[in-house]
PDBQT receptor file of N, H, CA, C and O in Angstrom, charges set to zero:
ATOM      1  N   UNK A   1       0.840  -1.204   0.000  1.00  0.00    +0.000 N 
ATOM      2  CA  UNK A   1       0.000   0.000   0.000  1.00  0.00    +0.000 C 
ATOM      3  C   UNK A   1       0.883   1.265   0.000  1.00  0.00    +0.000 C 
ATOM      4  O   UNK A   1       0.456   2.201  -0.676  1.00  0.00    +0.000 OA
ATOM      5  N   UNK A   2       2.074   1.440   0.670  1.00  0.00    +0.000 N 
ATOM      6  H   UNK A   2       2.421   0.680   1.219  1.00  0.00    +0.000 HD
ATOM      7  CA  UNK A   2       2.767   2.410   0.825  1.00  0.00    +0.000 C 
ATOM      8  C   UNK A   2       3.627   2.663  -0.347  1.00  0.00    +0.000 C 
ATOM      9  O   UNK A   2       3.746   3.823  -0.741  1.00  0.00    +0.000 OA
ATOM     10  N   UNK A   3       4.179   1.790  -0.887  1.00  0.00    +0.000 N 
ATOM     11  H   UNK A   3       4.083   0.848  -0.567  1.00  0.00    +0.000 HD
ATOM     12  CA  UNK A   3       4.626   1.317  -2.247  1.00  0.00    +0.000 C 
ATOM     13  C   UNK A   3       3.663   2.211  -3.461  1.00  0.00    +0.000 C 
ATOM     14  O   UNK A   3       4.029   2.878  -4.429  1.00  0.00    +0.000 OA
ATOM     15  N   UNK A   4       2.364   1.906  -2.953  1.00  0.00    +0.000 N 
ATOM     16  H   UNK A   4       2.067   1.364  -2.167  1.00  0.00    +0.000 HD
ATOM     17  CA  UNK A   4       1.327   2.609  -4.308  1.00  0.00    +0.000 C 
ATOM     18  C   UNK A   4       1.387   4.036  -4.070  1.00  0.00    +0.000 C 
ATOM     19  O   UNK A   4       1.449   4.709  -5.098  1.00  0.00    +0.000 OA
ATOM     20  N   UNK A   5       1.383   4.931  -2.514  1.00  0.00    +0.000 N 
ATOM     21  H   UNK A   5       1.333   4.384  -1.678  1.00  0.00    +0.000 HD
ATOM     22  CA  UNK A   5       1.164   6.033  -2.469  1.00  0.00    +0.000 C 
ATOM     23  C   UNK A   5       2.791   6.489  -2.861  1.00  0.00    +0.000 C 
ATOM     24  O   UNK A   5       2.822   7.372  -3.718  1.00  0.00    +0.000 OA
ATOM     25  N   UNK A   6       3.590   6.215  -2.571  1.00  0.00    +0.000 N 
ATOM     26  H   UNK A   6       3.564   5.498  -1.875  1.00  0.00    +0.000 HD
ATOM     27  CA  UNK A   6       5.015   6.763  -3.121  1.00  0.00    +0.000 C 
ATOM     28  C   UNK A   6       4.712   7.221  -4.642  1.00  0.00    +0.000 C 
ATOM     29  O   UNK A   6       4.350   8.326  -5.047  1.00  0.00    +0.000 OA
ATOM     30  N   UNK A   7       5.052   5.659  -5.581  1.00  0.00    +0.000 N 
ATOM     31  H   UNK A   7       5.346   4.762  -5.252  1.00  0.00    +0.000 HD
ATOM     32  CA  UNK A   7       4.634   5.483  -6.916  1.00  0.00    +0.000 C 
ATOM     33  C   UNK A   7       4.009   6.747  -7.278  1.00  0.00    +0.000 C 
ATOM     34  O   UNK A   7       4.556   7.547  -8.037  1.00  0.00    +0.000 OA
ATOM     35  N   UNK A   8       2.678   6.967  -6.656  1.00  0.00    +0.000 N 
ATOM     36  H   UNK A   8       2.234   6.317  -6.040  1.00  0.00    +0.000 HD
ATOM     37  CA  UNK A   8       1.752   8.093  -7.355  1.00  0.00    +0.000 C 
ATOM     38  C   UNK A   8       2.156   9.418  -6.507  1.00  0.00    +0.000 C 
ATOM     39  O   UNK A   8       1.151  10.128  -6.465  1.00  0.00    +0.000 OA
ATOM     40  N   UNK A   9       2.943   9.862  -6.002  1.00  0.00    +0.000 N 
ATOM     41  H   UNK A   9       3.759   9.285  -6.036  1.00  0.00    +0.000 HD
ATOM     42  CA  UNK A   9       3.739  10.768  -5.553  1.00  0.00    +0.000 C 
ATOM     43  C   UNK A   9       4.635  10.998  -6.926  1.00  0.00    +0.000 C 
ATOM     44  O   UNK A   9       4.475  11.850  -7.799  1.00  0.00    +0.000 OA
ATOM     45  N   UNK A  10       5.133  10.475  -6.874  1.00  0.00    +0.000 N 
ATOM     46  H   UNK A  10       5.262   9.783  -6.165  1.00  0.00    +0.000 HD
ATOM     47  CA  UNK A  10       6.613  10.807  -8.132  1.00  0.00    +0.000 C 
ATOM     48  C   UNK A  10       6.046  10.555  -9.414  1.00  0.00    +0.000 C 
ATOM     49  O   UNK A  10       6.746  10.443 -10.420  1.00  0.00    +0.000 OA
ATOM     50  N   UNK A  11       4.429  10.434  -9.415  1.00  0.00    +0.000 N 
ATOM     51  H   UNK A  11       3.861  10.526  -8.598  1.00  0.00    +0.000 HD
ATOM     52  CA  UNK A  11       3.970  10.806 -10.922  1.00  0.00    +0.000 C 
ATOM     53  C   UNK A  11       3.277  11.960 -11.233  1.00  0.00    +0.000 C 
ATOM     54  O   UNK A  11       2.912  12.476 -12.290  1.00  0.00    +0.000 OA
ATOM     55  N   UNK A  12       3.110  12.460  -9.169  1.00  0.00    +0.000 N 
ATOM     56  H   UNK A  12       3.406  12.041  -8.311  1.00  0.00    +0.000 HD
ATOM     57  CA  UNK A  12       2.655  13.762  -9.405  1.00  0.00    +0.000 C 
ATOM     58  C   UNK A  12       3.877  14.823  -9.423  1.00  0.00    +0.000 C 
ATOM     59  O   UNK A  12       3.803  16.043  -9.571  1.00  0.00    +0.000 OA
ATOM     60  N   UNK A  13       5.007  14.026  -9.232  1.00  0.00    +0.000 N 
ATOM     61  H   UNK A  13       5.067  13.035  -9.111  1.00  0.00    +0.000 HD
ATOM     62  CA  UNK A  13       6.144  15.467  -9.253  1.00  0.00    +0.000 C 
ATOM     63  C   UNK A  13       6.469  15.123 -10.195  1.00  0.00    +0.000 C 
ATOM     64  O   UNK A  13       6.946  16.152 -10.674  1.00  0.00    +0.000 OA
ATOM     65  N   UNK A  14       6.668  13.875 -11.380  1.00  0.00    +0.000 N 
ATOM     66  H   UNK A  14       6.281  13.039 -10.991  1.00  0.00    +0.000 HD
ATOM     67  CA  UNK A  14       6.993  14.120 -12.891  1.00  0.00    +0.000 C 
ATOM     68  C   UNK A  14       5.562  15.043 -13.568  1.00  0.00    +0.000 C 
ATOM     69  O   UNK A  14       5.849  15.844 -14.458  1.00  0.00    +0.000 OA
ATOM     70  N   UNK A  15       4.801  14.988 -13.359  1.00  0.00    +0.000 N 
ATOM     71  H   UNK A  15       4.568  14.338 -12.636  1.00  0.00    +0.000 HD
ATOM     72  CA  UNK A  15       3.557  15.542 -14.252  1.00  0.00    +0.000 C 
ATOM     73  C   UNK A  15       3.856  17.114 -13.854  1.00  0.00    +0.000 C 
ATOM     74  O   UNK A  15       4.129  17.917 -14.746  1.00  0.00    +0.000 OA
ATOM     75  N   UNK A  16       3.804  17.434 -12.746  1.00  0.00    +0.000 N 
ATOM     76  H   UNK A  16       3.582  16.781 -12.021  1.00  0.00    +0.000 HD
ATOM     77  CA  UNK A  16       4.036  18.697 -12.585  1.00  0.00    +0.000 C 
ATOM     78  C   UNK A  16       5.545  19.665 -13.002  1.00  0.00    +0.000 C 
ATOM     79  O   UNK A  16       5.640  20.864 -13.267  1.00  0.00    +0.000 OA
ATOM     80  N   UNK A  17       6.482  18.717 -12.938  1.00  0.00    +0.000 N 
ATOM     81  H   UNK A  17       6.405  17.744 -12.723  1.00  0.00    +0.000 HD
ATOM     82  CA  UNK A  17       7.492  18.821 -13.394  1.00  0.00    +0.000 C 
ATOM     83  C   UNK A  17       7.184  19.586 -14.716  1.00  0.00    +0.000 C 
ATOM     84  O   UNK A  17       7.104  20.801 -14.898  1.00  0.00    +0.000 OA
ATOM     85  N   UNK A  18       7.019  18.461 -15.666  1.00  0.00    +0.000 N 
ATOM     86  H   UNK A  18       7.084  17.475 -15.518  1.00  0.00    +0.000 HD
ATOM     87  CA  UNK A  18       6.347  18.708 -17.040  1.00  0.00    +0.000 C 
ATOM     88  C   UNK A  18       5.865  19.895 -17.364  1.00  0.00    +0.000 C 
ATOM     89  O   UNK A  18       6.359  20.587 -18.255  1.00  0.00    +0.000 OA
ATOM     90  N   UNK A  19       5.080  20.157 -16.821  1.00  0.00    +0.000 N 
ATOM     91  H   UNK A  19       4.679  19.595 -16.098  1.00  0.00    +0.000 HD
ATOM     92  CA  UNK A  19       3.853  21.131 -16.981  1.00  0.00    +0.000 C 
ATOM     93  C   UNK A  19       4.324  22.377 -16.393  1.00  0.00    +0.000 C 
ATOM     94  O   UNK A  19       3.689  23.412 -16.592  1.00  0.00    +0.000 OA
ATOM     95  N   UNK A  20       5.674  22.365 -15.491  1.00  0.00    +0.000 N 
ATOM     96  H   UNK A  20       6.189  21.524 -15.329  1.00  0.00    +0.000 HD
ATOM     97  CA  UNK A  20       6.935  23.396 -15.355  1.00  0.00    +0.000 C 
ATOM     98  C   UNK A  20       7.444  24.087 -16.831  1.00  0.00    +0.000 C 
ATOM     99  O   UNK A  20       7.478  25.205 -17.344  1.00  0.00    +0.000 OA
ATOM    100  N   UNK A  21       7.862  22.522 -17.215  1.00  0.00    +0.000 N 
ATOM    101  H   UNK A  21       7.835  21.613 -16.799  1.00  0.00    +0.000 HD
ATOM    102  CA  UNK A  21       8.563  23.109 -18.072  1.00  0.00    +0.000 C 
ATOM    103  C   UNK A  21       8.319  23.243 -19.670  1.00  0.00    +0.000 C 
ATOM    104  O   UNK A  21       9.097  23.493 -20.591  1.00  0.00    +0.000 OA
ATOM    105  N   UNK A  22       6.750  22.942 -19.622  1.00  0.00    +0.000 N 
ATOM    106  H   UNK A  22       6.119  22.739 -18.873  1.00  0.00    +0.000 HD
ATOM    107  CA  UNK A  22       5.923  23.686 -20.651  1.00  0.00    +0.000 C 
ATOM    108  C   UNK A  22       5.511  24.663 -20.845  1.00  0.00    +0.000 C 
ATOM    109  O   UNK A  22       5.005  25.104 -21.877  1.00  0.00    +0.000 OA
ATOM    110  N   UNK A  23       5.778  25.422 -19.268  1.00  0.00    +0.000 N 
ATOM    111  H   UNK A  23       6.189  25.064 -18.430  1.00  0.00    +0.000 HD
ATOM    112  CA  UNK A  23       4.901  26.886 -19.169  1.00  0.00    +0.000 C 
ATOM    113  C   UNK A  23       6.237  27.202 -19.720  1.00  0.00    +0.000 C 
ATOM    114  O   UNK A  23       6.276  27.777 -20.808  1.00  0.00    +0.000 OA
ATOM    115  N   UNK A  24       7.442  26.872 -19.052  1.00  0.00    +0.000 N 
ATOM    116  H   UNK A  24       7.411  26.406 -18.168  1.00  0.00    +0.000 HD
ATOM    117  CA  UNK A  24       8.518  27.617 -19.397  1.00  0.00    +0.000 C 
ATOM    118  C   UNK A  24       8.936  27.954 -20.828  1.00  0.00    +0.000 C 
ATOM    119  O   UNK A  24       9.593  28.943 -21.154  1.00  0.00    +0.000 OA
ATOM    120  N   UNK A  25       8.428  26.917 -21.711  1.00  0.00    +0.000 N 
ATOM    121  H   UNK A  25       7.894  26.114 -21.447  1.00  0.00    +0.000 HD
ATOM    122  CA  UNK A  25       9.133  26.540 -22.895  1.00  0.00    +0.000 C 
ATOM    123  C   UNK A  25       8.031  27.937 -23.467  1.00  0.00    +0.000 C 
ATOM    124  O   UNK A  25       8.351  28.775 -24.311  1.00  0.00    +0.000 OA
ATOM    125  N   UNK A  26       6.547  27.853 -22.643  1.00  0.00    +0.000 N 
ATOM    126  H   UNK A  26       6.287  27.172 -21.957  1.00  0.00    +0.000 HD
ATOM    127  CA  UNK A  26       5.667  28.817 -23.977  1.00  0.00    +0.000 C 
ATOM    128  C   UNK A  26       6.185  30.495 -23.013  1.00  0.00    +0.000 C 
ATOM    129  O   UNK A  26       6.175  31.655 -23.425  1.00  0.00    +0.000 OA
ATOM    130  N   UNK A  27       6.386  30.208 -22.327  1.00  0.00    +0.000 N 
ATOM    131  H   UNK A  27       6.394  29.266 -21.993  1.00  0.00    +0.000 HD
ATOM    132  CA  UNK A  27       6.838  31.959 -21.912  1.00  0.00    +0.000 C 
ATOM    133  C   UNK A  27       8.118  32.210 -22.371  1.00  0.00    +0.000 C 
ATOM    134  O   UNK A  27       8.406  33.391 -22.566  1.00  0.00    +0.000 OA
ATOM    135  N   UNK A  28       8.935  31.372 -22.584  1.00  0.00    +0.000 N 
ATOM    136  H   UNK A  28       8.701  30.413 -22.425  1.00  0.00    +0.000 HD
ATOM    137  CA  UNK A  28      10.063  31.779 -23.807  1.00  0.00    +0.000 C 
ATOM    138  C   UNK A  28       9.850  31.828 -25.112  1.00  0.00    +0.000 C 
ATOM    139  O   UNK A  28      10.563  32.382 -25.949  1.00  0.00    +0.000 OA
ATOM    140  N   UNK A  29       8.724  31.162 -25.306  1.00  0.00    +0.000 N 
ATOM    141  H   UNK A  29       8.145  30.712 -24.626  1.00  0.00    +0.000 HD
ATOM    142  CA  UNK A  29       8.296  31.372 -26.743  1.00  0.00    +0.000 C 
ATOM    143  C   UNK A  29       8.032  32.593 -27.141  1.00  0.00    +0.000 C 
ATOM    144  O   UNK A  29       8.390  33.097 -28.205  1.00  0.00    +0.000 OA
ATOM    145  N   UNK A  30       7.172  33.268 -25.981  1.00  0.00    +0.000 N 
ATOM    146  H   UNK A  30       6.882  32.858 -25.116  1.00  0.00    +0.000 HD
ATOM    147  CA  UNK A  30       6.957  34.955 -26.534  1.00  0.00    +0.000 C 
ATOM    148  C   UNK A  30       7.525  35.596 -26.248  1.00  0.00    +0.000 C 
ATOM    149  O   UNK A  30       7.462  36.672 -26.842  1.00  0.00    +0.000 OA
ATOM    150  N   UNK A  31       8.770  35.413 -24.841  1.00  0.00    +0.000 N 
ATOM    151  H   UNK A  31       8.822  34.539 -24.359  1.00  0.00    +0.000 HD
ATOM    152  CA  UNK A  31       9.318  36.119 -25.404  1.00  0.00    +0.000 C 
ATOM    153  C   UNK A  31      10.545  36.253 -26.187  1.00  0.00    +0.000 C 
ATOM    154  O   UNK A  31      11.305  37.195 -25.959  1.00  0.00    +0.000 OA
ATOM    155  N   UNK A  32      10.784  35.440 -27.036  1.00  0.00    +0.000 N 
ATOM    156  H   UNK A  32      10.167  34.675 -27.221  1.00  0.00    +0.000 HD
ATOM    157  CA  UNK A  32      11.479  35.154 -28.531  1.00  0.00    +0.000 C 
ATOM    158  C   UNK A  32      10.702  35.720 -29.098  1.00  0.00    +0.000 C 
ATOM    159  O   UNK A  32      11.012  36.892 -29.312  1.00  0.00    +0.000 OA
ATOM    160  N   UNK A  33       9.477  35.309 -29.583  1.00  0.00    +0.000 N 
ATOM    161  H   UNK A  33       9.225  34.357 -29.409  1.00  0.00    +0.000 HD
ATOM    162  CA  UNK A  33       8.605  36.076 -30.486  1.00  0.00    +0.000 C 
ATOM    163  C   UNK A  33       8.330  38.021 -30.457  1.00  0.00    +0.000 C 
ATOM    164  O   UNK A  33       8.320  38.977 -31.232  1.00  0.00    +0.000 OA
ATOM    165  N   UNK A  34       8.158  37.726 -29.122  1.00  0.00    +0.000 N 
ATOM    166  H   UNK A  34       8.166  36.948 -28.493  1.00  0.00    +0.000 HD
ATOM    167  CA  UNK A  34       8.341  39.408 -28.920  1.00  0.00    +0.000 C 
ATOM    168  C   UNK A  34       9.607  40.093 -29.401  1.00  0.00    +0.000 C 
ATOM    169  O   UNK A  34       9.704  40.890 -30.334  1.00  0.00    +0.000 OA
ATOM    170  N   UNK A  35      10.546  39.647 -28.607  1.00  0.00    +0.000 N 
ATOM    171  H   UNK A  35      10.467  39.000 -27.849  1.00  0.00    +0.000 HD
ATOM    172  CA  UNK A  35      11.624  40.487 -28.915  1.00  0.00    +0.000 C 
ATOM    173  C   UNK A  35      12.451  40.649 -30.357  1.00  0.00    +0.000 C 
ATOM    174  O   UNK A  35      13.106  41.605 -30.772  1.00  0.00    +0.000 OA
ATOM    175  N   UNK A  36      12.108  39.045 -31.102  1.00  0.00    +0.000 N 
ATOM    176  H   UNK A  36      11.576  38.269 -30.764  1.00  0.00    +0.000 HD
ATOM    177  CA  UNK A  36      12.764  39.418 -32.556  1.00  0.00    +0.000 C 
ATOM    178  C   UNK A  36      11.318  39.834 -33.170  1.00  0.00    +0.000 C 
ATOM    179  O   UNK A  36      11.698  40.758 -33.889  1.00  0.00    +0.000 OA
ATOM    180  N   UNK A  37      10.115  39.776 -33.336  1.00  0.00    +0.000 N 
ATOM    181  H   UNK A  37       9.807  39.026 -32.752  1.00  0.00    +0.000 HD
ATOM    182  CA  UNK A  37       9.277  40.167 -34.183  1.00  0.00    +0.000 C 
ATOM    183  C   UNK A  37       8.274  41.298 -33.581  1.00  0.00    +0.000 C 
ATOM    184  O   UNK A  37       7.393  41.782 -34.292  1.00  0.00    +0.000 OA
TER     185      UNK A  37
């Protein structure tokens, strides 16, 4: 049982992870986009 709550612990810090570094990737996107166009 403790085994399962870990497991789904470290799929909520990879998912969120992720979703870190998607915001990151689109807020560099504009501002790339901003600053050269």
């Amino acid at each position: 049982m403790e085994n399962g709550v870990i497991l789904r612990k470290e799929q909520l810090i990879r998912l969120s992870l992720r979703i870190l570094d998607i915001a990151a990737l689109l807020m560099f996107d504009k501002a790339f986009i901003n600053h050269y166009y």
